[in-house]
C-alpha positions as CSV (number, residue, x, y, z in Angstrom):
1,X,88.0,78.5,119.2
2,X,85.0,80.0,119.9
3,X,82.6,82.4,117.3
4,X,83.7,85.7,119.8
5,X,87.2,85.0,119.9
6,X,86.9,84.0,115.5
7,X,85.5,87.8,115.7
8,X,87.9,89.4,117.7
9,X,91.1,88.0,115.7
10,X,89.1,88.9,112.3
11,X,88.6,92.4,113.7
12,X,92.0,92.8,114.5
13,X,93.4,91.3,111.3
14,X,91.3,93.7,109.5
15,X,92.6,96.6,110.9
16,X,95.5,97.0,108.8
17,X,93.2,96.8,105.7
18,X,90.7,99.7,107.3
19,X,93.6,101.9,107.7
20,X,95.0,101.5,104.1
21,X,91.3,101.9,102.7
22,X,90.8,104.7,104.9
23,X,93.9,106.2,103.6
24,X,92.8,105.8,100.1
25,X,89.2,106.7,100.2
26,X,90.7,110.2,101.8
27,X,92.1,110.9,98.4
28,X,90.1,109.2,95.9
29,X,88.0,111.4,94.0
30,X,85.8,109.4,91.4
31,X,84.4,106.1,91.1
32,X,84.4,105.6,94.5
33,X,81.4,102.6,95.0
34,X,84.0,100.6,92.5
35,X,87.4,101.5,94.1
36,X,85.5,100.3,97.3
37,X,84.2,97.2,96.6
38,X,87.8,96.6,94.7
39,X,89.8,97.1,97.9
40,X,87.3,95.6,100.0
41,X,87.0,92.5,97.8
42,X,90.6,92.3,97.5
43,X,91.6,92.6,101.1
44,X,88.8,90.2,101.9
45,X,90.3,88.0,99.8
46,X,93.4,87.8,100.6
47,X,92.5,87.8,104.6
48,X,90.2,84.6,103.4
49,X,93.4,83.3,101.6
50,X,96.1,83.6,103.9
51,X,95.0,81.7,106.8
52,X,94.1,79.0,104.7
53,X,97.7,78.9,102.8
54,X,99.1,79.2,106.3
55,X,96.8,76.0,108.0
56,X,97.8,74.2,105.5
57,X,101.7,74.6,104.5
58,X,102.2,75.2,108.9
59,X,105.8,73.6,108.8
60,X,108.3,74.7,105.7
61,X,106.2,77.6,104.5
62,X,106.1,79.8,107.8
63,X,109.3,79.5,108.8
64,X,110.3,81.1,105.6
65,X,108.3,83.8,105.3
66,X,108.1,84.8,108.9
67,X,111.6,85.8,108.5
68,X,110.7,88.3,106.0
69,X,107.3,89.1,106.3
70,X,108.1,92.0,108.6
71,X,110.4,93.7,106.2
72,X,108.2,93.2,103.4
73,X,105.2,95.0,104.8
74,X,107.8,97.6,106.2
75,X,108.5,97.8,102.7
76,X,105.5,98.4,100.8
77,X,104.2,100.6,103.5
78,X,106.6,102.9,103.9
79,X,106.9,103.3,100.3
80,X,103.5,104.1,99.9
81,X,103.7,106.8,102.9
82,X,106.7,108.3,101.3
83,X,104.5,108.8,97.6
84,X,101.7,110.0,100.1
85,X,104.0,112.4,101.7
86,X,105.6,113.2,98.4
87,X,102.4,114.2,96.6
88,X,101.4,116.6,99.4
89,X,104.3,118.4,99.1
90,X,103.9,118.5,95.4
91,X,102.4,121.6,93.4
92,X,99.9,120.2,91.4
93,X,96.9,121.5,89.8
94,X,93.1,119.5,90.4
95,X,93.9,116.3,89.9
96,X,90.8,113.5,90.3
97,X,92.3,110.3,91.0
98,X,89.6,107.9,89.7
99,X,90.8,104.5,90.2
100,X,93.3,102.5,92.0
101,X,96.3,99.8,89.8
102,X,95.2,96.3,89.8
103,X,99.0,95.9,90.9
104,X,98.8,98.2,93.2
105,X,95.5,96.7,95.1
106,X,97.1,93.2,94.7
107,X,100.3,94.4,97.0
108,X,98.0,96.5,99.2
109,X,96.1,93.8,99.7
110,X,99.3,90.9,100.4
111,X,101.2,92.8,102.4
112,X,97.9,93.6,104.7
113,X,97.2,90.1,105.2
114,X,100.3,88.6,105.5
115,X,99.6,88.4,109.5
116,X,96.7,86.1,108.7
117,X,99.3,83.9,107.3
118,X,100.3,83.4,110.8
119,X,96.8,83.3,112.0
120,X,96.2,80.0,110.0
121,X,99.5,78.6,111.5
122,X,97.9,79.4,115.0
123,X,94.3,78.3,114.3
124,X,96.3,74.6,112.8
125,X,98.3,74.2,116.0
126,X,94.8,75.1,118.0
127,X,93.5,71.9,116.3
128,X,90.3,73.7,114.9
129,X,88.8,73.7,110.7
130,X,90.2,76.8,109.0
131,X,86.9,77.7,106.9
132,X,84.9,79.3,109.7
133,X,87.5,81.4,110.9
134,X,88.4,82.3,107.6
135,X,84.9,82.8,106.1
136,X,84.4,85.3,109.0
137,X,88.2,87.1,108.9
138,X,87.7,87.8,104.6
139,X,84.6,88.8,105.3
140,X,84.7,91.1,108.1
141,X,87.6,92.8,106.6
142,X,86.0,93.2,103.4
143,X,82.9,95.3,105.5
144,X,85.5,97.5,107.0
145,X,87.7,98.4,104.7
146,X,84.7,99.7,102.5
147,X,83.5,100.6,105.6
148,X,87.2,102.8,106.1
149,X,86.9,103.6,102.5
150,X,83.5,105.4,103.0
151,X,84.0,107.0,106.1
152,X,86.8,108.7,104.9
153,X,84.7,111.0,102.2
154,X,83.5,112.6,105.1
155,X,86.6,114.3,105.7
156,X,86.9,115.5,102.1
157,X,86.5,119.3,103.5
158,X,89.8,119.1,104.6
159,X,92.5,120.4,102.8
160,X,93.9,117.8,100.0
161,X,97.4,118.5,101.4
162,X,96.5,117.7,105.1
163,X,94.2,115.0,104.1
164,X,97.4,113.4,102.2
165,X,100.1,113.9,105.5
166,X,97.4,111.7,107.4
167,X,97.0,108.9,104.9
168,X,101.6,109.0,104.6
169,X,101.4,108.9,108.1
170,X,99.1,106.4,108.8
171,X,101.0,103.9,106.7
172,X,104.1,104.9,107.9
173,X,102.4,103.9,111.3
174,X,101.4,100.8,109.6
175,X,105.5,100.4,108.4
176,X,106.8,101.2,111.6
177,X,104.0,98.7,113.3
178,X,105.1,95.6,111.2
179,X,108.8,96.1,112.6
180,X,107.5,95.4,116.1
């Protein structure tokens, strides 16, 4: 496996990550540096983690989860577009979110990597060491989902209500997505 193809797959892991951090840095009003580097680090994280846990429990492990998996990230994600939804709908005075739930990060940041679960299965039956590939796949997605997370300020002019439509629907995309 070469370094370009190792970047192409972290890239395209990572996307899933962007998009939720994109989606959160859209509404996030305060402490914004911190909820960054918290989503970042934890999606890097768990992108490191996952191929790993899958190059190394290949057999019993997958077979499990991969039975699931899709349903679980359908799960989370459309829930989380539905709150999204539900909160731009909702008459509310100037509210600041200012941080993100440490339990809410954590399941953010599983059910975004649990594709690199299968990536470690691949990179196993490849024959090739897991800690390049997954060196480089945490640590690209950690750049862009603060990356996604700071990019999204920009778009703070919009209205609130729009801005929160966008983020419901991109993780309803991201639902419908793990389904297929």
């Amino acid at each position: 496996m070469s370094i370009c193809e190792i970047v192409i797959l972290s890239v395209a892991l990572a996307l899933d990550a962007l998009i939720v951090s994109f989606s959160y840095g859209l509404i996030i009003n305060a402490n914004r540096t911190r909820n960054a580097l918290l989503l970042g680090s934890a999606f890097g994280f768990f992108q490191f983690l996952m191929p790993v846990l899958g190059w190394f429990f290949t057999g019993s492990v997958y077979s499990y989860l991969e039975r699931f998996s899709k349903w679980i990230v359908f799960a989370v994600f459309f829930a989380l577009g539905c709150k999204f939804l539900k909160e731009a709908f909702e008459k509310k005075e100037e509210v600041k979110i200012c941080c993100i739930g440490l339990m809410c990060v954590l399941g953010l940041a599983i059910a975004t990597s649990i594709d690199a679960f299968g990536a470690g299965v691949s990179i196993r039956l490849l024959n090739v060491n897991i800690f390049i590939p997954a060196l480089m796949i945490g640590a690209i997605t950690f750049i862009l989902s603060v990356l996604g997370f700071a990019i999204a300020n920009s778009l703070k002019k919009f209205p609130a209500k729009y801005i929160e439509i966008g983020g419901g629907l991109l993780l309803f995309y991201l639902a419908i997505k793990a389904l297929f």
